[in-house]
C-alpha positions as CSV (number, residue, x, y, z in Angstrom):
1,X,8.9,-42.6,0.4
2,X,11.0,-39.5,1.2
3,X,9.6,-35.8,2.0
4,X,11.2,-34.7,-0.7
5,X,9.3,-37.1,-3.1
6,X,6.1,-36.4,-1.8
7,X,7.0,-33.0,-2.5
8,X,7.2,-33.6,-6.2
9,X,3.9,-35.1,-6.1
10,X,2.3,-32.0,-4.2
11,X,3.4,-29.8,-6.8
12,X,2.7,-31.8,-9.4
13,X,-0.8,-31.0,-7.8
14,X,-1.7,-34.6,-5.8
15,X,-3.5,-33.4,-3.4
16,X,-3.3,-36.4,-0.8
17,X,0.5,-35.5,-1.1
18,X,0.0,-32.4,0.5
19,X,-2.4,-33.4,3.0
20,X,0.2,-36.0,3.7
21,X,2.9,-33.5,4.2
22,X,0.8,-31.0,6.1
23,X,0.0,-33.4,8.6
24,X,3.5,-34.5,8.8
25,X,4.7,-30.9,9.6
26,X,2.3,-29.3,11.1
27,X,3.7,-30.7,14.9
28,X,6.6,-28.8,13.9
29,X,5.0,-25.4,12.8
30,X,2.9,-25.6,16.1
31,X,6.1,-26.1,18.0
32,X,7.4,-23.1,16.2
33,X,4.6,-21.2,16.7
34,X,4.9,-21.5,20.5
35,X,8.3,-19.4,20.5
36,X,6.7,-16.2,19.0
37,X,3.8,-13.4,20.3
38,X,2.3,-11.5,17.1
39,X,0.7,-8.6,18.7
40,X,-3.3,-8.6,18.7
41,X,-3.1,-12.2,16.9
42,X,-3.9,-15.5,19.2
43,X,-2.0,-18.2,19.0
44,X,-3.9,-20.2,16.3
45,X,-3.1,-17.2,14.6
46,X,1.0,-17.7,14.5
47,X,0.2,-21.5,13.9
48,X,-1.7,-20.3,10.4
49,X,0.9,-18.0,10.0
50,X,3.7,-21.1,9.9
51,X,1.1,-23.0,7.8
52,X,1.7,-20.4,5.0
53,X,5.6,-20.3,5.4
54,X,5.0,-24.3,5.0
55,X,2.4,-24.4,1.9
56,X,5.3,-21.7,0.3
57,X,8.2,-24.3,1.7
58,X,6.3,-26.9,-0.7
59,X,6.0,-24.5,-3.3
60,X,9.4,-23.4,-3.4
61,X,11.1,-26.2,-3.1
62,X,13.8,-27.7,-5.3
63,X,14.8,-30.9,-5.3
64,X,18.1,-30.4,-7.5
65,X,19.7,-28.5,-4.9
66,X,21.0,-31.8,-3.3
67,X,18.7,-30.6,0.3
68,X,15.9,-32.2,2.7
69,X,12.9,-31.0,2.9
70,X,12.5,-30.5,6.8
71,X,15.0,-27.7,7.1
72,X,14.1,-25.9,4.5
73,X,10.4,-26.0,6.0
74,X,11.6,-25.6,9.1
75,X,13.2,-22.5,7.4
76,X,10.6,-20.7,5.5
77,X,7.7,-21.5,8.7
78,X,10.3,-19.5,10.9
79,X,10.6,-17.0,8.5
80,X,6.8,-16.3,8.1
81,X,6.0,-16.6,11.7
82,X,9.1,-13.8,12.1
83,X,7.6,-11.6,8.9
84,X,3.9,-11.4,10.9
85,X,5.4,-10.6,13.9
86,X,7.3,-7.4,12.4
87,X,4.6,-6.5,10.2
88,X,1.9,-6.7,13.6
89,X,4.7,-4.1,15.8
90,X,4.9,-1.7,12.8
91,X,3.8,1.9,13.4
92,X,1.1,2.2,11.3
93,X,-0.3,-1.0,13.2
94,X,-0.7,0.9,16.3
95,X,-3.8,2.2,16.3
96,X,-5.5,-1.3,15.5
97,X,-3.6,-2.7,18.3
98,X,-4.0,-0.2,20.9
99,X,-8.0,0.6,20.1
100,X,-10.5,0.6,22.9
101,X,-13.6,-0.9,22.1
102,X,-16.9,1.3,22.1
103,X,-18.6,-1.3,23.1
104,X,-16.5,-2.2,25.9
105,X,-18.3,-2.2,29.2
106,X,-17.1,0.8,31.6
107,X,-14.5,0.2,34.1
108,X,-15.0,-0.2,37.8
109,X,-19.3,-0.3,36.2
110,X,-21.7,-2.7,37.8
111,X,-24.3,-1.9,35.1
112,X,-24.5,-2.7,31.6
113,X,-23.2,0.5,30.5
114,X,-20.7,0.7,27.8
115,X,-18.7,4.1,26.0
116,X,-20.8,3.8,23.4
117,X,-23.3,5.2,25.5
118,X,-21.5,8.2,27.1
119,X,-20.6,9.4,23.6
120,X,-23.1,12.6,23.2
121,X,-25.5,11.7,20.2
122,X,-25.4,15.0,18.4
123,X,-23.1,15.5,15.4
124,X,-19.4,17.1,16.8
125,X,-19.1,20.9,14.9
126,X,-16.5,21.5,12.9
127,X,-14.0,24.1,14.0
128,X,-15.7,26.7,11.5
129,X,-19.1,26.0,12.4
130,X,-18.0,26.7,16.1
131,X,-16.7,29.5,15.1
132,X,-19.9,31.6,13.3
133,X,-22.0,29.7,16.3
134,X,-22.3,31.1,19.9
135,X,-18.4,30.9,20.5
136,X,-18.0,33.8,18.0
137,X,-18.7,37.5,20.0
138,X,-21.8,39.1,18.4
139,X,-19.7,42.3,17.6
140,X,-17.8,40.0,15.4
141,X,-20.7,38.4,13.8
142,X,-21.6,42.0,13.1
143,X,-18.4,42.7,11.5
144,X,-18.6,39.9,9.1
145,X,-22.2,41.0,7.9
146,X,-20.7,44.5,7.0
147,X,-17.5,43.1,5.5
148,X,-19.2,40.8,2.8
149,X,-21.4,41.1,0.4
150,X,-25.1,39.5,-0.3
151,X,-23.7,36.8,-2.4
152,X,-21.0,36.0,-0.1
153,X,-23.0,35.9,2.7
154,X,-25.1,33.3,1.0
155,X,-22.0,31.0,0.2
156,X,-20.6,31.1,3.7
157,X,-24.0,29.7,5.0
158,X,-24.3,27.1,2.2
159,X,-20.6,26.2,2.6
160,X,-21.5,25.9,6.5
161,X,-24.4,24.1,5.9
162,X,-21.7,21.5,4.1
163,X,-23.3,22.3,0.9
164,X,-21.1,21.2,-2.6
165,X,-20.4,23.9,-4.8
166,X,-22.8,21.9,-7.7
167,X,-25.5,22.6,-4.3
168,X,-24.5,26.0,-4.0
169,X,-25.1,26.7,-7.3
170,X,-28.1,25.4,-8.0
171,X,-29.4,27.1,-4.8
172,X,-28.2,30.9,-5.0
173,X,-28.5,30.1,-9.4
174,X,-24.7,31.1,-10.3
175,X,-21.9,29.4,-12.0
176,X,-19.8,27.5,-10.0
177,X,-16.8,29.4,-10.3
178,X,-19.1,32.1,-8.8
179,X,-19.2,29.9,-5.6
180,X,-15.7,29.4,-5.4
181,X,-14.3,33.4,-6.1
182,X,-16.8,34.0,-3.1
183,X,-16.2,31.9,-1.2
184,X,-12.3,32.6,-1.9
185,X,-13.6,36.3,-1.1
186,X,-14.9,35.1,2.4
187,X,-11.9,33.3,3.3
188,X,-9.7,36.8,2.7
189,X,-12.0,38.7,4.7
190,X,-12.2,36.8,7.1
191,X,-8.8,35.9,7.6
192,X,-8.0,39.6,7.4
193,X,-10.4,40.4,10.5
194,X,-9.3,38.0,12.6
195,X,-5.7,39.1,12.4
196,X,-6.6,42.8,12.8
């Protein structure tokens, strides 16, 4: 029986067809896997990479086109195998193929240790919450408590805090909108002081 027969049969949907005809091919999409390097894939990897470009040659195929089978496998593997490699060196790949593992032990370390435990456990501040902490001069903080009001005052510490406006709110018992023309306020203010 020809490929292209046992073809038909596979998609007609006998499945012992296409067993047949991956078992027959897959020497080839091995051998075609060996050519190529997908970046942060192994090589079993590239082989199940041709095994799709071979399941879509027996899809695909058409028998009235007066062709065989193997090139047109040999074909669409190729052309998968080449698809996974460009789509593992795009950009936006990068950073998945260039990580560093936190768990990673420590280079040139005899012990156990990994980055994961050099990392400090404390949450990082935000850049605004190192800004109203120690970093910001006292005759500044001083500034700010004459510049706003009560209620704004009370929003910037919320807001700080990393309070929602809904929070805010329901804490200092004002609309929302309230929050946010305060906090709009604050932002003004403040922004005006620091350039002056």
């Amino acid at each position: 029986m020809q490929d292209e027969e046992v073809v038909d049969l596979a998609r007609g949907g006998d499945p012992s067809a296409t067993e047949f005809l991956i078992t027959r091919y897959r020497p080839l999409v091995e051998n075609k896997a060996k050519a190529y390097f997908v970046m942060g894939a192994d090589h079993d990897d590239v082989v199940q990479e041709g095994m799709i470009g071979l399941f879509k040659a027996i899809r695909d195929f058409r028998c009235d086109r007066l062709s065989k089978f193997r090139p047109f496998a040999e074909l669409c593997v190729t052309r998968q195998i080449i698809t996974a490699v460009k789509t593992a060196t795009r950009q936006k790949h990068v950073p998945l193929n260039a990580y560093v593992s936190l768990n990673r032990a420590l280079a040139g370390e005899v012990t156990d240790g990994s980055l994961l435990d050099i990392l400090p456990d404390e949450a990082v501040e935000s850049p605004d919450q190192q800004l109203f902490s120690q970093k910001l001069p006292q005759d500044l903080h001083t500034m700010v408590k004459h510049i706003l009001s009560d209620l704004e005052r009370c929003v910037l510490r919320c807001y700080l805090e990393g309070m929602t406006y809904r929070e805010m709110s329901d804490a200092l018992h004002c609309h929302t909108k309230s929050i946010d023309n305060a906090l709009q306020r604050v932002k003004r203010k403040i922004g005006l002081l620091l350039r002056n």
